[in-house]
C-alpha positions as CSV (number, residue, x, y, z in Angstrom):
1,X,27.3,28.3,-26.8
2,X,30.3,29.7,-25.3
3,X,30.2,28.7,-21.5
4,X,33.2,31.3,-20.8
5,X,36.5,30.6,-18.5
6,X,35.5,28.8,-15.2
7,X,35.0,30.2,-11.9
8,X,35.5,28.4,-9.0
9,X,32.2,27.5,-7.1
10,X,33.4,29.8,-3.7
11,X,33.8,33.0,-5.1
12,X,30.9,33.0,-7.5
13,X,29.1,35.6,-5.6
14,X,25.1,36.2,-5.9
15,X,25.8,39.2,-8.3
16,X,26.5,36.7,-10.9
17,X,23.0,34.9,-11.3
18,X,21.1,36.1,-13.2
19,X,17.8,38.3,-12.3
20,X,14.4,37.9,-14.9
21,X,12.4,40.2,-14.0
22,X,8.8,39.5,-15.6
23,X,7.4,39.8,-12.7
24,X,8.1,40.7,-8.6
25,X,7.4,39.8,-5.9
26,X,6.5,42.0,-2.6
27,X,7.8,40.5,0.6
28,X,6.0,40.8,4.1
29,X,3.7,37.7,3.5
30,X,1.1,37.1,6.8
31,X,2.9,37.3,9.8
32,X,2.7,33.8,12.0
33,X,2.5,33.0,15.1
34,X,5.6,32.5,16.5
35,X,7.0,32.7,19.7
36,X,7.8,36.3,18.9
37,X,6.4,38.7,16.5
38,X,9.7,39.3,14.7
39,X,10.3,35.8,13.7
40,X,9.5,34.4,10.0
41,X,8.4,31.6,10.0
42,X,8.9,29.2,6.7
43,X,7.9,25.6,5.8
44,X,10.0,23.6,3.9
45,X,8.8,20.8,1.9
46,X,11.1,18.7,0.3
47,X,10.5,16.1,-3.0
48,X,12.9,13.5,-1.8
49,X,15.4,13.4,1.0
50,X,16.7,9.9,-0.6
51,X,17.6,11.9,-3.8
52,X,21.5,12.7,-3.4
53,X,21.4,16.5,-4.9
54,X,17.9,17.1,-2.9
55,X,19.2,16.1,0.0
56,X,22.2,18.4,-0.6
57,X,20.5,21.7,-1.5
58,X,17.9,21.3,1.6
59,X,21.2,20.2,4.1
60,X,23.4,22.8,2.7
61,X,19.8,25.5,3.0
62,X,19.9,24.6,6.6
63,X,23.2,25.2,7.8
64,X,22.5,28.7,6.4
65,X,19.8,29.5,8.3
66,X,19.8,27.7,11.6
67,X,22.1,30.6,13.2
68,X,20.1,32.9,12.0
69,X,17.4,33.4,15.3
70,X,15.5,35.8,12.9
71,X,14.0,32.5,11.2
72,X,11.9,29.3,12.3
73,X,12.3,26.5,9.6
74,X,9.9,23.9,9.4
75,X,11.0,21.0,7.3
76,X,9.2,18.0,5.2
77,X,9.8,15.1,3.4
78,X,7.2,13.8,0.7
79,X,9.7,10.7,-0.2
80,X,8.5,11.2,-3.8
81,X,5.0,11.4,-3.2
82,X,3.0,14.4,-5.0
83,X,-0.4,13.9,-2.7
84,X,1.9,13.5,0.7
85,X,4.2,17.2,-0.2
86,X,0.3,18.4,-1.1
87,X,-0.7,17.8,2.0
88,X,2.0,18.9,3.6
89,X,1.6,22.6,1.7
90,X,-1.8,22.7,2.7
91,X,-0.6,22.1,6.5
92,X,2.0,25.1,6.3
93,X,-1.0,27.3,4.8
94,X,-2.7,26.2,7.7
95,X,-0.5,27.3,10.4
96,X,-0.1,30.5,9.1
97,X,3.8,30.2,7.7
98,X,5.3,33.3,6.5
99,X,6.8,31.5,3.2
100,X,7.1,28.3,1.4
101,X,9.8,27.0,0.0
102,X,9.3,23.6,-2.1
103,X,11.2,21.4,-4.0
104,X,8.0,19.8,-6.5
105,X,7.6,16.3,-6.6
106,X,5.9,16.7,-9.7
107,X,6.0,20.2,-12.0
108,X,2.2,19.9,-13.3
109,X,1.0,18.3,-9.9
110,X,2.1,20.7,-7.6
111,X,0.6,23.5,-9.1
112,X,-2.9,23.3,-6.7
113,X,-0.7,23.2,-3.5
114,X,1.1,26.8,-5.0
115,X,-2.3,28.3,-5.9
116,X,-3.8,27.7,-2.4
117,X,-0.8,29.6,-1.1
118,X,-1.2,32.2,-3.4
119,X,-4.9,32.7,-2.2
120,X,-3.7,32.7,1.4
121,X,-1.0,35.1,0.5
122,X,1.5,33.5,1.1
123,X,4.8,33.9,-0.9
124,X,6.3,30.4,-2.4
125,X,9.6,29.7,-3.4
126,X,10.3,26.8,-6.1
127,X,13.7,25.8,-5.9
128,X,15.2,23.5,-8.2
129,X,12.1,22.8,-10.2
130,X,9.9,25.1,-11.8
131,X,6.3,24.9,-11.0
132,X,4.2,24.0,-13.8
133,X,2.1,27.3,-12.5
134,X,0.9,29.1,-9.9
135,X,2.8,32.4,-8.5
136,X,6.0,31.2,-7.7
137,X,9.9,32.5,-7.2
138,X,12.3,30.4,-9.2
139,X,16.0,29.5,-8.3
140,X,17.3,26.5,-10.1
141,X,19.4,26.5,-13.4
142,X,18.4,26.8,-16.9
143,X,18.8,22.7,-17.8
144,X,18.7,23.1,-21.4
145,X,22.3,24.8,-21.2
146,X,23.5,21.8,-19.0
147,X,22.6,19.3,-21.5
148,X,24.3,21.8,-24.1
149,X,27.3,21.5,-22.5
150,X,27.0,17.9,-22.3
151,X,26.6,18.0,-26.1
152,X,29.4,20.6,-26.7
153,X,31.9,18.2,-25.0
154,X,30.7,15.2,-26.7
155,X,30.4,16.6,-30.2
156,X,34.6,17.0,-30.0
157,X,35.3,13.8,-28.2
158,X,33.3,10.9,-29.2
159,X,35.5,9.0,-32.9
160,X,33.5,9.0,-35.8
161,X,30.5,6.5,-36.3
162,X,30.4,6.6,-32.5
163,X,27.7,4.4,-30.6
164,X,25.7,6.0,-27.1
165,X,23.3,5.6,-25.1
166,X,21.5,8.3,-22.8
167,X,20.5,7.6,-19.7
168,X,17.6,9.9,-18.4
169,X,16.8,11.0,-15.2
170,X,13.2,11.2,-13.2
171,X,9.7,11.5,-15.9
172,X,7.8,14.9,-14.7
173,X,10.7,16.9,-14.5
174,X,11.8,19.9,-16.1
175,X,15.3,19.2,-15.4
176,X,15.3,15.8,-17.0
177,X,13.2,16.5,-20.1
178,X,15.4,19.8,-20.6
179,X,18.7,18.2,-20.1
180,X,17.5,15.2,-22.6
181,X,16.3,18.1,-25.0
182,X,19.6,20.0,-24.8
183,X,21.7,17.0,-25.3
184,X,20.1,15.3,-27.9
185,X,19.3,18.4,-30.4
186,X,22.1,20.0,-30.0
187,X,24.4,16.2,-30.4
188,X,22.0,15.5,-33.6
189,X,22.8,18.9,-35.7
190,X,26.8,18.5,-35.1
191,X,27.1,14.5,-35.5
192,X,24.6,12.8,-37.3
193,X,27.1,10.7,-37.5
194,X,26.6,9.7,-34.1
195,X,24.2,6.3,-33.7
196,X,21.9,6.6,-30.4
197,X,21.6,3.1,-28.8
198,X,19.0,3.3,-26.4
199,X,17.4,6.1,-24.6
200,X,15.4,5.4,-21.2
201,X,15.5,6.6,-17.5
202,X,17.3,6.0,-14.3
203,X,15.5,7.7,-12.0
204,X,18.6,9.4,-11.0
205,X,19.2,6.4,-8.8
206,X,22.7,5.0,-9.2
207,X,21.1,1.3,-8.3
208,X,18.7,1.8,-11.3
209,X,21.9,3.2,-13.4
210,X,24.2,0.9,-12.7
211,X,21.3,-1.7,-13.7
212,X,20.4,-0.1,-16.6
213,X,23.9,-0.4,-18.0
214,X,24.5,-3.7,-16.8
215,X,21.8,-4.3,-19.3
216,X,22.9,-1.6,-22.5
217,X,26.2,-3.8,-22.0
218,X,24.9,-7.2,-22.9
219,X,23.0,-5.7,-25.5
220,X,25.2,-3.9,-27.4
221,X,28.9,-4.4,-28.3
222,X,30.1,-1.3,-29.3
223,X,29.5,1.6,-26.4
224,X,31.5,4.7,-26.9
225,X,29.5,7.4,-24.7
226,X,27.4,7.0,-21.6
227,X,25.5,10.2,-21.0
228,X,23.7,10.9,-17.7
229,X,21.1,13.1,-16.1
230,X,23.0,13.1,-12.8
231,X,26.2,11.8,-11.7
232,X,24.3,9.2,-9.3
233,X,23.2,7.7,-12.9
234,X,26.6,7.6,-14.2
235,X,28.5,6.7,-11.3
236,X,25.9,3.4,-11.5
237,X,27.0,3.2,-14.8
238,X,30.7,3.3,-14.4
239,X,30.7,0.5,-12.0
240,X,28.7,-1.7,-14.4
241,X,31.0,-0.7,-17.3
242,X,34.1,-1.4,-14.8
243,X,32.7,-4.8,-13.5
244,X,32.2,-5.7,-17.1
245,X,35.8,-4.4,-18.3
246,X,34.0,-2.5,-20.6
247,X,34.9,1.1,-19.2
248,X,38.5,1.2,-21.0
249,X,37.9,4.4,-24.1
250,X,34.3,4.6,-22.9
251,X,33.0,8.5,-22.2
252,X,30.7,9.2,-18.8
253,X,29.4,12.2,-18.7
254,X,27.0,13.4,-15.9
255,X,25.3,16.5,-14.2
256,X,26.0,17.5,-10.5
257,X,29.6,17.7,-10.0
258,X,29.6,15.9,-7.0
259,X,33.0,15.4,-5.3
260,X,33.1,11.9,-6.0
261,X,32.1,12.5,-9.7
262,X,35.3,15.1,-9.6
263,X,37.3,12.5,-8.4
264,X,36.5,10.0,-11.3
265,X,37.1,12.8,-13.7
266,X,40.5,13.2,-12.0
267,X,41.4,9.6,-12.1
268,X,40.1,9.3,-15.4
269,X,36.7,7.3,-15.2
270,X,34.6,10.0,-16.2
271,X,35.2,11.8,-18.8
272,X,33.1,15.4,-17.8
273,X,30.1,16.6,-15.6
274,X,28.2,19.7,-15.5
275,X,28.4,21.8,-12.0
276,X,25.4,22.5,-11.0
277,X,25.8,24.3,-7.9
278,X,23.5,23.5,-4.7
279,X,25.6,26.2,-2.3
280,X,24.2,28.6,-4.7
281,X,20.7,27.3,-5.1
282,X,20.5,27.1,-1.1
283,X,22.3,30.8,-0.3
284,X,20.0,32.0,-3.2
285,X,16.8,30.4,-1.3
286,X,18.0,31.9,2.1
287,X,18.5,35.7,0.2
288,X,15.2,35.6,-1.0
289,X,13.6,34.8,2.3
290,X,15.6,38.1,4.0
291,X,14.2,40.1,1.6
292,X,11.2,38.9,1.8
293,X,11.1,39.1,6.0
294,X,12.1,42.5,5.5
295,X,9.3,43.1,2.8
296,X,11.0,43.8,-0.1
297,X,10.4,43.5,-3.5
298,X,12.2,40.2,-5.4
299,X,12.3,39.0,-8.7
300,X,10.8,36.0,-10.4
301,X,13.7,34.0,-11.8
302,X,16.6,33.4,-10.3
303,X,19.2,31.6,-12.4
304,X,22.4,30.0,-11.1
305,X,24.8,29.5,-13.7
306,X,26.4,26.0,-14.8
307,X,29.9,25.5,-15.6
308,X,31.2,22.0,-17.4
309,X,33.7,20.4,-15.5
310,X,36.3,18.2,-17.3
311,X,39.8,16.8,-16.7
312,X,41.1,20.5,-17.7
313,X,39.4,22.4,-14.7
314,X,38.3,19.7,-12.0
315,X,41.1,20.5,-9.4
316,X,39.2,24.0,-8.9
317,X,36.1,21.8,-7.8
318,X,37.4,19.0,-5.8
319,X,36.8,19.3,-2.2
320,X,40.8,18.4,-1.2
């Protein structure tokens, strides 16, 4: 896959993603009741506000929005629970929200929460995730390219007979069983020379990471690449390796390309990461709702595109 020259994250402008249009969407869904008639009114219901790039696209989402009086934002946090973000769909459907957006706490489980606003006619964005079904506007990434990138990088960088272990991120996911995919089939067809250590999940926690590698170190001797589902997962990892001098000619890779991930890559802890950019997922979100408070028609998918970020291009994606 060629993934082209890189563009820095501020001036990849909204033209640039990527519109699939299998099916639209009309805008205009039922009017609430606001304190005035012109107001949409959305609920937002978040997975996880604990989970680092979660908490960014919903944070970075608001600041969008709350100058804009044309819009009344109602926000949620399920803390990972898929019954407690159910419940709090249902309780947007009952007061009569204009739009939805939600971040799923689980792909397959969520899918009864976006059928009952489909009945009620009300229009849902899924941002982040993909629902599992339902009628539903995607904005999110493609993961299977991130975790193709991750491969493409490691393919030319790990030594021969090299030794790894992949660290996934959160079960239920399309974003963690995508990136795994991506990764994995893509590392397998290039270097079978390559030997896969071990091969279990983080959570995307960096507590859990950092864990989980303390562990990978006292089992095996010989580590040459540490790939992530996250960068919280392989900034965990890092530290373990560094606390166990065990990070020297080691390769992190992660997904996010979070400041402090860029900052690694810069000092040379991490090796790459793959941008995935939540700026673009949240002005995407806040596009889609203005087209749909002024009833227009909108595509299905929206697709931000992923950029790898290594030691080559990271000063165009560090904050200072």
């Amino acid at each position: 896959m060629k993934t082209g020259k890189p563009v820095k994250v501020a001036v990849i402008a909204l033209a640039l993603i990527a519109f699939t249009a299998s099916s639209v969407f009309a805008g205009g869904g039922r009017q609430g009741s606001g304190s005035a008639a012109n107001v949409f009114r959305v609920g937002y219901a978040n997975d996880n506000d604990a989970d680092f790039f979660r908490k960014l696209v919903r944070d970075t989402f608001e600041d969008m929005v709350k100058s804009d009086a044309g819009f009344n934002v109602t926000y949620t946090n399920a803390a990972g629970d898929l019954q407690t973000q159910l419940d709090h769909i249902d309780n947007f459907i009952a007061q009569g929200m204009n739009a939805i957006i939600v971040q799923p706490a689980d792909t397959a489980g969520i899918v009864p929460g976006i059928e009952k606003a489909n009945k009620a006619g009300i229009p849902v964005i899924s941002i982040i995730s993909r629902s599992g079904g339902g009628d539903s506007i995607y904005i999110g990434n493609t993961y299977l390219d991130g975790g193709i990138m991750q491969a493409e990088y490691m393919i030319k960088a790990l030594p021969s007979n090299a030794k790894i272990v992949y660290m996934q991120g959160q079960p239920g996911f399309d974003h963690s069983r995508d990136r795994r995919a991506g990764f994995l089939d893509t590392l397998r067809k290039a270097r079978p020379d390559v030997t896969l250590l071990a091969d279990q999940t983080a959570n995307y926690d960096r507590a859990e990471g950092m864990k989980l590698m303390e562990d990978w170190i006292q089992a095996y001797p010989q580590i040459d690449g540490v790939v992530c589902g996250n960068d919280q997962m392989a900034l965990g990892a890092l530290q373990a390796l560094r606390m166990a001098n065990r990070d020297r000619d080691v390769l992190v890779c992660g997904v996010d390309a979070t400041d402090e991930a860029c900052q690694e890559i810069k000092k040379g802890g991490m090796a790459m990461t793959v941008l995935q950019s939540a700026p673009l997922e949240a002005q995407g979100c806040y596009d889609v709702l203005k087209s749909l408070r002024a009833g227009e028609s909108v595509p299905k998918d929206f697709i931000i595109p992923q950029i790898p970020v290594t030691k080559d291009n990271v000063d165009e994606y560090l904050k200072n």
